[in-house]
N, C-alpha and C positions, 0 to 999 in steps of 0.2 A: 594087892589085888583090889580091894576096896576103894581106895584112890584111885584107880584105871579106872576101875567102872563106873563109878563118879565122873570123873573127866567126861568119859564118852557119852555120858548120861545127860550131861549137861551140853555139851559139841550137838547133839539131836535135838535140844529145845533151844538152843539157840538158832539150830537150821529151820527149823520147824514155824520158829517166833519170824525169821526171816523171809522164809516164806509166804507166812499170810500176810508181812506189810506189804509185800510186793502183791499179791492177789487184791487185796484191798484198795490197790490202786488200779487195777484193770476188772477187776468184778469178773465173777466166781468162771464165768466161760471167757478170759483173756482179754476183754474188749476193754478200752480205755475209757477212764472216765469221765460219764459228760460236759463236765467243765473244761474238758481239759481237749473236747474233740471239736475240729472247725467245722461250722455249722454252713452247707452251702445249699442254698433254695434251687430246686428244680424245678418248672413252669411242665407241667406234664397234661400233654392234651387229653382230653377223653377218650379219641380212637387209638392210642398208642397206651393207654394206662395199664393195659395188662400185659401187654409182651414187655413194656420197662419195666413195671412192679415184679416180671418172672425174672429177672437179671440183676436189680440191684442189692438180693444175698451176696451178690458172686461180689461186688466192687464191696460194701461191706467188709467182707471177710477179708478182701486183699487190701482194704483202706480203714483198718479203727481208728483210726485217728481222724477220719471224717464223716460227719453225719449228715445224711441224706434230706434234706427238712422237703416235703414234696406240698407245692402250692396246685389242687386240683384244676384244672381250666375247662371251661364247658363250649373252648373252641374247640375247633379239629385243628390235625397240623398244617394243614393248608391256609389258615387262619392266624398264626403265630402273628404275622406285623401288626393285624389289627388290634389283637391280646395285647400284644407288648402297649401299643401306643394308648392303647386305657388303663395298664396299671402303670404305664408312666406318668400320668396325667394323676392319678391314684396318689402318686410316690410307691406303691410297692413292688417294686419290680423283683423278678428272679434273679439269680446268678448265674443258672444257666436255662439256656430255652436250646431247642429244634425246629426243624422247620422244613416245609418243600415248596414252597411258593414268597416271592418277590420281597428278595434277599436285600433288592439293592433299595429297597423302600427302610427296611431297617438298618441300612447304612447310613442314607439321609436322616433318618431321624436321632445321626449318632449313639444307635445301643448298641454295635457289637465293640469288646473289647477286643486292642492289635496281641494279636496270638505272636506276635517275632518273636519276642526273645524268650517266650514260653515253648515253644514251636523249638529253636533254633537249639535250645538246650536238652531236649528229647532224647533219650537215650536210644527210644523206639520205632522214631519219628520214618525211617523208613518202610515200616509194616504199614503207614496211611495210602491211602489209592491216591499215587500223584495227583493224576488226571480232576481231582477232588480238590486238593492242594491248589491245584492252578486257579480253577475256576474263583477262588475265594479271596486270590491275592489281588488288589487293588493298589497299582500306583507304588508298588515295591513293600506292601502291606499284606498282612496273613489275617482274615478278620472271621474265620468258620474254618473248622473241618468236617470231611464230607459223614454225612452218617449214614446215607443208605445209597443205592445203585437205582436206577431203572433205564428201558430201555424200548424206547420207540422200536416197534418190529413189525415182523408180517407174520399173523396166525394160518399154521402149514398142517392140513390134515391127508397125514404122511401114507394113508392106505389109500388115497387115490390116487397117488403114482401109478402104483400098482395096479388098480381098478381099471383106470382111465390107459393105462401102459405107455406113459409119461415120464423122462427119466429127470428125477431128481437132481436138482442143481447144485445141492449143496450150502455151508454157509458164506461162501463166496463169492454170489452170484450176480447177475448184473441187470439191470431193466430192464434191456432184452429180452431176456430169459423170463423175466416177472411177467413181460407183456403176453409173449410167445404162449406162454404158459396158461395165462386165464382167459385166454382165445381157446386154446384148443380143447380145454375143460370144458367149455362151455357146449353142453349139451341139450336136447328133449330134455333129459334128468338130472344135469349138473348146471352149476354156472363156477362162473371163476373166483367172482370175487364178493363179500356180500353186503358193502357199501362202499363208496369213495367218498360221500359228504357226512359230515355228521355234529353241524356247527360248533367246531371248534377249531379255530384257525391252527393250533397250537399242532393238531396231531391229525388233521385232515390229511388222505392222500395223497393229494398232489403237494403239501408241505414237505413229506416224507421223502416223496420222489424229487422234490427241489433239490432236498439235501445231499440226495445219491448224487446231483449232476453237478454238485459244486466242489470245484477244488479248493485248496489250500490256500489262502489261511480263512477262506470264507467259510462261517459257519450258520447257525439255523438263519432260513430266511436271507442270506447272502448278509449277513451282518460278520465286517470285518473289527475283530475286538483292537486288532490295532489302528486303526483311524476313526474307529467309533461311529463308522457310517454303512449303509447300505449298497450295494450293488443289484440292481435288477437288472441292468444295460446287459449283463454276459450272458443272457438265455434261457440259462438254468427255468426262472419264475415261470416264462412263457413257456418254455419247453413243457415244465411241469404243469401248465393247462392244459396245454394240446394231447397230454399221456392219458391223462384222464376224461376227455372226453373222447378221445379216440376208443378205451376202455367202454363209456358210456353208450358208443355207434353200434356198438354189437347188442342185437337183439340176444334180451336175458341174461348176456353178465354178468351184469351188477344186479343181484338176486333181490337185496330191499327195493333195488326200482321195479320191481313189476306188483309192485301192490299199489292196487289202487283203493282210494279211501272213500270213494265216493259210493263203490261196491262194499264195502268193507261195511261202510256205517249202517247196508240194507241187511248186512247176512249174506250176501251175494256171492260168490264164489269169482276170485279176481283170478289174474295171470297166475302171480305166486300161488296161490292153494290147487289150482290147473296143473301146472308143472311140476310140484314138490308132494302134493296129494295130501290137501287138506294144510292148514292153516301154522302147523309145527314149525318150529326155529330151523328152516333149513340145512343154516349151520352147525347149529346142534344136531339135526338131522345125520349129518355126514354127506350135504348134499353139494357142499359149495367148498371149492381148493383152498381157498384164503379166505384170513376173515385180516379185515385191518384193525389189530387189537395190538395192545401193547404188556409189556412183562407187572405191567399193577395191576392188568384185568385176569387174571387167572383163574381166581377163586370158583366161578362158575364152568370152567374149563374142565379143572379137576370134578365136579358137581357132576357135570350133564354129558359131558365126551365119552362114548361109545368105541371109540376109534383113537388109532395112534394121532397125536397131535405135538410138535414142537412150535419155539419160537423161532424164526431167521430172523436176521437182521435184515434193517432194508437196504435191499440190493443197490451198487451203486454201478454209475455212467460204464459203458465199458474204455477200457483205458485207462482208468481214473484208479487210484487206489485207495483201498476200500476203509473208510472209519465209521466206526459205531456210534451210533446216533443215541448218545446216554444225558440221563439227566441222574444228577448229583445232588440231593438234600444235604441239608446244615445243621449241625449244632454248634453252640458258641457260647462264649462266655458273656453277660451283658456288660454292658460296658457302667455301670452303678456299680458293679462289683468290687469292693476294697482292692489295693493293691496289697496287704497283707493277705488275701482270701485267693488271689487269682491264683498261685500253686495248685492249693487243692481242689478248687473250681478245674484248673489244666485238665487234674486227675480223671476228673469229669466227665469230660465234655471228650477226652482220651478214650477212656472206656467206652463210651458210647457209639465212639468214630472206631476204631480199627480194631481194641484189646482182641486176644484170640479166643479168650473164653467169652466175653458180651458177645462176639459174635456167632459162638456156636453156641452159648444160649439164644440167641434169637432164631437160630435157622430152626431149634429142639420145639419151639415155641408155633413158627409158623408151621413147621410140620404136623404139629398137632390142632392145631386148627384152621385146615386149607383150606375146607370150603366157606370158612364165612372167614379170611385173614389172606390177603397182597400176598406174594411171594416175598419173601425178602431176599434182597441179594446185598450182602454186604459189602461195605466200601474201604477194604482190606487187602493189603496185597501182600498180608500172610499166608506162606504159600500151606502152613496147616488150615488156617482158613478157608482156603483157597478147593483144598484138599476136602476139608469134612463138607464143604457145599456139593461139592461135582457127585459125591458120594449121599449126599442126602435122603434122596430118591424123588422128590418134591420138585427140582427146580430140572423144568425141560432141557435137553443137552444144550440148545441154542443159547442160551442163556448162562449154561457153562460156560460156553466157547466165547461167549461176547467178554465175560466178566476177566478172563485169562488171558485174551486180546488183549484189553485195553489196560488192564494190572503188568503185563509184561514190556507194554509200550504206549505211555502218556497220548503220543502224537497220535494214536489208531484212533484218538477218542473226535465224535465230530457234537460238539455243544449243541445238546438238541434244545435246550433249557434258556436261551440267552434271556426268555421275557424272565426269567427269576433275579439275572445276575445285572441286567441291564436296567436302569429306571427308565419308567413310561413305557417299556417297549413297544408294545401292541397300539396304546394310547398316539404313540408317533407313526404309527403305520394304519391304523382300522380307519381312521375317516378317510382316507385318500384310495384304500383297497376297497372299501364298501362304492366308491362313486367309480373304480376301475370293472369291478366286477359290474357292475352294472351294466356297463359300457359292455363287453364282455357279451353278457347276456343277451342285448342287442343287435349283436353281429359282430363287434368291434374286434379287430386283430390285437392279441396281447404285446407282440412284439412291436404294435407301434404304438403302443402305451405304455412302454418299459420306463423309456427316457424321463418324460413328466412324471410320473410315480414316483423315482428314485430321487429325481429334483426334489420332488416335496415334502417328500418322505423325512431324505436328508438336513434339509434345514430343519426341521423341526427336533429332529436327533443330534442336530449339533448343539440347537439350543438348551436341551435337557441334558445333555453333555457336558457343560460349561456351566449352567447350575447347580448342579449335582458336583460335580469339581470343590465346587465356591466352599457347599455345605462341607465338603468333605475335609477339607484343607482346615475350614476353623474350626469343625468338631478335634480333629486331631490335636492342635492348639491345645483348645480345653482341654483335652483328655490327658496331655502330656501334665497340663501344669496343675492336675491332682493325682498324677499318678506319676510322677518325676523318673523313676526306677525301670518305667516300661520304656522309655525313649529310647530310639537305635541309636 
């Protein structure tokens, strides 16, 4: 008996001895140790530092084998190419960044690493929001996945249906309908719409309305991605002038145009505080059917809305069928990133694009801070994801409806974003639309300024086409011949 219980005496410190080597090597809560975990830098903007710092426990826990190292940046994410291009210049660059604005600036400058065979080996890879996926591929290249959603719309304050005894269109509606609609709102006490200009070419609307009128394969601004060129000759552009000043013809429509500044700057009492009774945000008020807002303007929505409010998509041509006007941000790997590092960079830059838990921590995130925090809509076509968003209670049905469209069918998606994905874009269109508009202003008919426009437009867009080529072709090059293992 004495020998047993020896034996077994000794079998217990031996398991005992064997377990704290093993603990000793992961430290006391399982986590691996720091010598032994890949270290990958995150470039993390300052308007996004709390909703990522609320999510990177969750990749942590699912990743000890890699460590999060976060380089603070005192850009916003809209600012990401010009960050990168000074801690390039720096040499310290991240390994991985984000981003929502002009993607193809940080392609010419050679930083995004080719995602293919990272990409291509994904076990997961079909939970990414296609329509994300496309946008990012280049020339048979995968160089970003998408990390967040947004979605050019029309702000619908859904109790003046009712009010006005207007019958609701639905979110499949068509320009007809849009127009019809902010005609017959338009009251003594209503108007229809509560601006159409609001300098920004990007999301002004007649841009919007451009896009309802254009079919297939032309997207924002009649920019075809397969010939890298413009189309204004098919109507669309001019059509989308004529809609909008037609809008503008009706006395008090357009609710921001009856204020006048000239009254305004006496204390004066102008049209707007006549009609709406006193000087209040009309549309805040509940006084105006539409506002032309989009699914990142929310936050004061949720704040100030009195009244039922969703987002629609904007309606398109009738006949035509219908795609959702989305813009799609980035995350990516830099391209300074080791090719031994790029895995767990993947993991990354993975997480941040589609995982199912990153993205129900961010919706747990924006739900708690709506009034001063975008809606997020994630770029996930996890249908749990999918699922815990529609159920959120934060994100307006339209916006359900848009986000399950275009997750179930790539093709619904209409690029509302091309100045992000295209270099120059705007740069090849503003000097030739500022002296069209002019003209325009004038008297001049749009339709017989289509022709020359798209002329001029054109060459200029082929030339930035063919540069951007050049760069891209011998970035690759380089990139292949220090990173040998990534080549398709």
């Amino acid at each position: 008996m004495k020998r047993t219980f020896a034996t077994k005496i000794l079998a217990l410190l031996l398991a005992v001895v064997m377990a704290a080597g093993l603990m000793a090597g992961c430290g006391d809560s399982g986590k691996v140790d720091p010598e032994d975990q890949t270290v990958i830098r995150l470039l993390l903007n300052y308007d996004a530092k709390e909703e990522i710092e609320s999510i990177l426990p969750i990749f942590e826990k699912a990743h000890p084998e890699i460590r999060v190292e976060i380089m603070d940046s005192d850009s916003g994410v809209g600012e990401t190419p010009t960050a990168l291009s000074k801690l390039s210049a720096a040499g310290d660059l991240p390994d991985v960044a984000f981003g929502v604005e002009n993607f193809a600036y940080i392609l010419s400058q050679g930083l995004a690493y080719p995602l293919d065979n990272l990409y291509a080996n994904d076990p997961d890879k079909e939970n990414a929001l296609q329509a994300g996926v496309n946008n990012y591929t280049y020339n048979g290249h995968l160089y970003a996945l998408p990390w967040r959603v947004q979605f050019n719309t029309i702000q619908v304050n859904v109790d003046l249906f009712d009010t006005l005894n207007l019958d609701d269109p639905g979110y499949e509606w068509t320009i007809e309908e849009f127009m019809d609609l902010c005609k017959k709102a338009t009251t003594s006490q209503y108007s229809g719409i509560n601006y159409v200009y609001g300098g920004d070419n990007t999301h002004e609307l007649a841009t919007k309305l451009m896009g309802g009128l254009l079919e297939e394969p032309l997207q924002m601004y009649g920019y075809n991605f397969e010939t890298n060129q413009f189309n204004f000759t098919n109507g669309a552009w001019a059509k989308s002038q004529a809609l909008v000043e037609e809008l503008r013809a009706v006395p008090g429509l357009v609710s921001d145009e009856l204020k006048e500044s000239s009254k305004r700057n006496q204390g004066i009492a102008d049209a707007y505080d006549l009609k709406f009774g006193g000087s209040a945000d009309a549309l805040v008020q509940g006084k105006v059917l539409f506002g032309n807002h989009n699914s990142w303007q929310t936050s004061w929505m949720h704040k100030g809305f009195n009244f039922e409010w969703d987002l629609y998509p904007v309606p398109t041509a009738e006949g035509l069928d219908q795609r959702i006007q989305t813009h799609v941000d980035y995350v990516f790997i830099v391209s300074s990133c080791p090719e031994e590092k790029a895995q767990a960079a993947y993991e990354l830059v993975k997480f941040l694009s589609y995982d199912e838990e990153a993205c129900k921590g961010r919706i747990d995130y924006c739900k708690a801070n709506l009034e001063t925090y975008l809606v997020y809509t994630p770029s996930s076509a996890d249908p749990e994801v999918l699922k815990y968003y529609a159920q959120s209670g934060y994100a307006p049905e339209g916006l359900v409806w848009c986000l399950e469209t275009i997750s179930e069918d790539p093709e619904k998606i209409f690029i509302a974003d091309a100045n992000k994905l295209i270099p120059n874009f705007w740069n090849d269109v503003t000097t030739y639309l500022d002296q069209v508009e002019s003209q325009i202003k004038k008297g001049s008919d749009p339709y017989s300024l289509a022709a020359d426009f798209e002329k001029k437009c054109n060459i200029a867009a082929g030339d930035t086409w063919s540069n951007f080529q050049k760069k891209l072709t011998k970035y690759l090059d380089e990139f292949y011949a220090s990173h040998p293992g990534e080549k398709k």
